[in-house]
C-alpha positions as CSV (number, residue, x, y, z in Angstrom):
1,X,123.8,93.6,103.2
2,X,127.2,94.3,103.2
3,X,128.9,96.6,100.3
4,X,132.9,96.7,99.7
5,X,134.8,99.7,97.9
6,X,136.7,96.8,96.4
7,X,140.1,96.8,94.2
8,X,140.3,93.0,92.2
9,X,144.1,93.8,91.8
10,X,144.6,94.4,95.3
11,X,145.4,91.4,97.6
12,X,144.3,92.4,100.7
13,X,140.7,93.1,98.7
14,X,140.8,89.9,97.6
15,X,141.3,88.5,100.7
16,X,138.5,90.3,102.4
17,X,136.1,89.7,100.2
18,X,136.8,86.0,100.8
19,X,136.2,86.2,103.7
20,X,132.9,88.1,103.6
21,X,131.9,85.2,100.9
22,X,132.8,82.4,103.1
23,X,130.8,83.8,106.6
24,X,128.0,83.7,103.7
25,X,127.0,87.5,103.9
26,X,125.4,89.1,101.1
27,X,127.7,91.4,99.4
28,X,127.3,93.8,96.9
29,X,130.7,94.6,95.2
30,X,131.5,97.7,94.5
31,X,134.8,98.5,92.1
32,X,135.3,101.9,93.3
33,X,138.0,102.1,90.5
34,X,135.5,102.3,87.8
35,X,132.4,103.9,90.0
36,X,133.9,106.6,91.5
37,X,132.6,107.8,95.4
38,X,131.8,111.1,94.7
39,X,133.0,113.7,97.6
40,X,129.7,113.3,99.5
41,X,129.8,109.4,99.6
42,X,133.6,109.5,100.1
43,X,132.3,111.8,103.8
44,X,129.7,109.1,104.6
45,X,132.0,106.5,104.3
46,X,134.5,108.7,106.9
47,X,131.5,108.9,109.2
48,X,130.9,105.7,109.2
49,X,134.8,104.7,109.8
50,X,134.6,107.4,112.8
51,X,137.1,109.1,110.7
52,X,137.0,113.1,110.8
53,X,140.5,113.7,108.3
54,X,139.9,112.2,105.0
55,X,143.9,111.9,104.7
56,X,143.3,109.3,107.3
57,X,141.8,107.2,104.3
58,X,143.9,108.2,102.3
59,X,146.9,106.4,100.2
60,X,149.6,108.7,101.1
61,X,152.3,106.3,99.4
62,X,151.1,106.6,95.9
63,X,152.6,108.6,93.2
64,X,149.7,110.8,92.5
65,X,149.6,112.0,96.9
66,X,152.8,113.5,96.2
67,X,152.2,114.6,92.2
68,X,149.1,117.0,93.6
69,X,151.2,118.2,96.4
70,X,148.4,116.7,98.8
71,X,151.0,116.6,101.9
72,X,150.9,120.6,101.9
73,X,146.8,120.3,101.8
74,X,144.7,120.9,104.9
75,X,141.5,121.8,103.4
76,X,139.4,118.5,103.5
77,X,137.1,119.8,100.7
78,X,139.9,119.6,98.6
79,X,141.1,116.1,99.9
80,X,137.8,114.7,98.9
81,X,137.6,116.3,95.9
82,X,141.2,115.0,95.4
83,X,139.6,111.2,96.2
84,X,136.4,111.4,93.9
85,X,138.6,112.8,91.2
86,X,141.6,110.2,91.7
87,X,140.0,107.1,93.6
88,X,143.6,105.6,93.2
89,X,144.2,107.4,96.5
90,X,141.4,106.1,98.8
91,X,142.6,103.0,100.9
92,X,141.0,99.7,100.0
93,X,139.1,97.8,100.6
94,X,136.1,99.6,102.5
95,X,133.6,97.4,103.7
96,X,130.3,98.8,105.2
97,X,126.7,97.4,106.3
98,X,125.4,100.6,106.1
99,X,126.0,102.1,109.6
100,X,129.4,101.3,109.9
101,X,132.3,100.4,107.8
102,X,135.8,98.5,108.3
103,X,138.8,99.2,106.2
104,X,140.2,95.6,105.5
105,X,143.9,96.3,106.8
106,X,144.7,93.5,107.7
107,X,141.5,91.5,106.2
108,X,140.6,89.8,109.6
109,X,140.0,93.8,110.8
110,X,136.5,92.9,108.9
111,X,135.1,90.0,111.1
112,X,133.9,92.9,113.7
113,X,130.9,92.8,110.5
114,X,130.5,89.7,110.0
């Protein structure tokens, strides 16, 4: 089964979910806006992106990067913590089966799942 860290106001979530329902894969939807990743999930979701920076999934264009001074942080304790405590700023959507995980940018970046 597949899960996505999915955002219903975002487009590009939309769209990848679509296209998850319409290869008919079981997908559990997660609204990582509401149920926060905590830190540790936020890091197992990096290892399975075969990410080692957490800025690298991070929205660096919102408001709240550059309110909490995140470009000046290096630490990736505190750029997870920064995550789980503002999930605004993780890039959507995530979608994983478990081993390894796509981020839908564009949406067809998923398929490789499918």
């Amino acid at each position: 089964m597949l899960t996505i860290w999915h955002n219903p106001r975002c487009s590009k979530s939309r769209q990848t979910l679509a296209l998850i329902e319409a290869a008919g894969k079981p997908v559990e939807i997660r609204k990582y806006l509401d149920d926060v990743p905590t830190a540790a999930e936020i890091t197992g979701m990096l290892n399975q992106l075969g990410l080692d920076d957490p800025r690298a999934l991070m929205r660096r264009g919102e408001a709240i990067y550059k309110e909490l001074g995140l470009k000046a942080v290096n630490a990736s304790d505190a750029l997870l913590k920064a995550m789980s405590k503002h999930p605004k700023l993780i890039e959507r959507p995530i979608v994983s089966d478990g081993e390894r995980a796509i981020i839908g940018r564009p949406p067809e970046a998923v398929k490789t799942l499918l």
